[in-house]
Steps between C-alpha positions, in 0.01 A plus 500: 500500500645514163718716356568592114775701425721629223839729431530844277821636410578827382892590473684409791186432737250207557159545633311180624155478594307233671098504523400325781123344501346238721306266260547479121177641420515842709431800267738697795873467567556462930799721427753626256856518583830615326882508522750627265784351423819712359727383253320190421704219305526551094258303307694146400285326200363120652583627887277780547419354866846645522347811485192498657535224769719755722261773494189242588675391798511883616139565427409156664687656869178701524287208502421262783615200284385274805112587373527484135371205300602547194726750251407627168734568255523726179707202278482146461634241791651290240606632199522170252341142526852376686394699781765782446427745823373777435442835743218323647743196614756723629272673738349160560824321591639865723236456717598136542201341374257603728258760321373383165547698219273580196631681158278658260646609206292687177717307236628195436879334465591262244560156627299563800148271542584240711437699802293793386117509535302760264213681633288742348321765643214718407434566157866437425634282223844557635610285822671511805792286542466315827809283706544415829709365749396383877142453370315281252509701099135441505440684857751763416294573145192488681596749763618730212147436305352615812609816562261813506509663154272443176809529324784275363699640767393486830415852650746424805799463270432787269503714818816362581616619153397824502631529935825394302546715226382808689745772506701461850820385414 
C-alpha cells in the first residue's frame, strides 16, 4: 500500500490526511483517514518539518506502517543540491529508514537540482517537482507520472487536498 498525506492548519488546530491506495495508478483511494492535532508548533522559516513532522507521525498511528511501501509527501525531501532535509527526510529518517519516501512539490527552490526530477503531466507546461529518498529519483518520478489523473496533478493527491482543506477542524 501507499500512502500520501499532507497537514492543514487553521488557528490553533492541525488536520492531517492520508489517502491510502494500493498501486500508483488506482483512480480509488483504499481508505481515507484523519487526526487532528491541537496546538501544533508555530511555523519556523527553513524548519517547517518542525511543524508538520509531529502531526504526520499522529496521522501515520492509523496506518499499518508494517504494509506500506512507500510515503508521499506535499514538499520536497531535500530542499537544496547539499542535500538539506527537507519534510520528506524527516519522516523518512522517523520511521528509521524503512518506508521510502516520495515529495512532490508544485514549485521549485532556488539552489535545488541536484536531486530534483521534473515531470510534466497532461497538457501542463508547469511541472511537478519530484525527490526521493529509500528509492531510486527515477522510480520515485515514475510512480508520480503514473498516477490516475489527465492532469498535472495526479487525481489521488488533489483528493487529498481537498479531504484536507475540508471544513472539520
Amino acid at each position: 500500500m501507499i500512502i500520501a498525506v499532507d497537514v492543514y492548519y487553521e488557528e490553533n488546530k492541525a488536520k492531517s490526511v492520508g489517502v491510502i491506495f494500493q498501486h500508483w495508478d488506482d483512480a480509488k483511494p483504499l481508505e481515507v483517514i484523519v487526526s487532528y492535532t491541537d496546538n501544533p508548533l508555530d511555523y519556523e522559516p527553513g524548519a517547517f518539518y518542525k511543524r508538520e513532522l509531529p502531526c504526520i507521525q499522529e496521522l501515520l498511528k492509523l496506518a499499518d506502517l508494517n504494509q506500506l511501501q512507500a510515503i508521499v509527501v506535499d514538499g520536497y525531501v531535500y530542499l537544496n543540491d547539499e542535500k538539506k532535509p527537507g519534510l520528506g527526510h524527516h519522516v523518512y529518517t522517523n520511521l528509521s529508514g524503512e518506508i521510502p519516501v516520495i515529495g512532490v512539490a508544485k514549485t521549485a527552490f532556488h539552489n535545488n537540482e541536484a536531486y530534483v526530477q521534473k515531470i510534466y503531466r497532461g497538457n501542463s507546461s508547469k511541472p511537478l517537482y519530484i525527490t526521493a529518498v529509500g528509492m531510486e529519483l527515477e522510480a520515485a518520478a515514475g510512480h508520480i507520472q503514473s498516477m490516475y489523473g489527465a492532469f498535472r496533478f495526479p487525481y489521488l493527491l488533489k483528493l487529498l487536498d481537498k479531504h484536507t482543506k475540508e471544513a472539520g477542524l
